[in-house]
N, C-alpha and C positions, 0 to 999 in steps of 0.2 A: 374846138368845134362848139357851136351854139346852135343851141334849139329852142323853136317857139313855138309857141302853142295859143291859138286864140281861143275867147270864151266872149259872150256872151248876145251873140247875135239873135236874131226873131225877127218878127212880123210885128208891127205898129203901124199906127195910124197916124195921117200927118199932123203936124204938129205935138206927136209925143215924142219920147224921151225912150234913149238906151245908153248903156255904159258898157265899151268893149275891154277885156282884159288884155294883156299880153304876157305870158308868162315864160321868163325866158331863165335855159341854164345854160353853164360854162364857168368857167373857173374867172373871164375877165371880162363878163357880159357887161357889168357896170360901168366900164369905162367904153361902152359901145353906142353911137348914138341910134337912137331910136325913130322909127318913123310906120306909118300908119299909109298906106296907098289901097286904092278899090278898082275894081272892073266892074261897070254896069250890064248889062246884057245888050250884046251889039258894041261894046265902045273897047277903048285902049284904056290901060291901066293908068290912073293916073295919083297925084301924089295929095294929098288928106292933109297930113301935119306930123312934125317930128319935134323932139326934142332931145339935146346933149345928153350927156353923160351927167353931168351936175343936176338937170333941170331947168338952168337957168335962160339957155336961152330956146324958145320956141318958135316953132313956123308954120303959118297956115296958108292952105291955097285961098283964094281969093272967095271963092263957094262957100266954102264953110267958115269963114271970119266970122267971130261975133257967136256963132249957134254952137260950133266943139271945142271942145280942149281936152290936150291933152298934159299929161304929168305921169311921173313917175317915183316908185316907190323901190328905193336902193336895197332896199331891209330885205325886202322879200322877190328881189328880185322882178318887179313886174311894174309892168307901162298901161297905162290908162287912155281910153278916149271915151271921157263924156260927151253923146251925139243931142242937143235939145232942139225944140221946133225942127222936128225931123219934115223930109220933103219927099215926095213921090224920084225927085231927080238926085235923090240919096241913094237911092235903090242899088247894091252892089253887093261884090261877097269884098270884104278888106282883110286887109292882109298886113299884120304885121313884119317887120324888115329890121335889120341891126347891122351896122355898119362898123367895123373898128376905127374908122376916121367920120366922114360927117356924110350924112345922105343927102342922095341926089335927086332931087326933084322929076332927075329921067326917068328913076326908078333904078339904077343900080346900085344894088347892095352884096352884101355877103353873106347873107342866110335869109330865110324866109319862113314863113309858119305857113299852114297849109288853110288857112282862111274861115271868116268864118259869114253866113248870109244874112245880112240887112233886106229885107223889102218894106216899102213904108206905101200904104194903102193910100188912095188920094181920097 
């Protein structure tokens, strides 16, 4: 079994900067791939950006290309998404996700963290 836990959500203004954590255990979390999805208020859950097991390869939605990234740190167990030139249309609680095969852009995975709120002031 794997569990997440997000950290580092707030309030910012647009065009500032956050960095979310993802802190995950389990015996074979590492080999899990990792992925980042959000709910804004009023919309359907949708998928952020993920990255393998290695790091090597990553995926962004089309929205945030170019402003996040994400990576991951095997050592200690934990996944990253740096969020910069944040937007009012960022506004979501995200949610980290861990997949034992590769995540799905639908949003189905195998475990989930319990989220943590982004809102970005316009």
């Amino acid at each position: 079994q794997v569990q997440l836990f997000e950290r580092g959500g707030g309030l910012v203004q647009a065009g500032g900067s956050l960095r979310l954590s993802c802190e995950a255990s389990g015996r074979t979390v590492t080999l899990y791939d990792i992925g980042w999805f959000r709910q804004g208020p009023g919309k359907e859950r949708e998928f952020v950006a993920s990255v393998n097991w290695s790091g090597g390869t990553k995926e962004y939605s089309d929205s945030v290309k170019g402003r996040f990234t994400i990576s991951r740190d095997n050592a200690i167990n934990t996944v990253y998404l740096q969020m910069n030139n944040l937007k009012p249309e960022d506004t979501a609680v995200y949610y980290c996700a861990a997949d034992r095969d590769v995540i799905q852009k639908s949003g189905n995975a195998d475990y989930w963290g319990q989220g943590t709120q982004v809102t970005v002031s316009s």
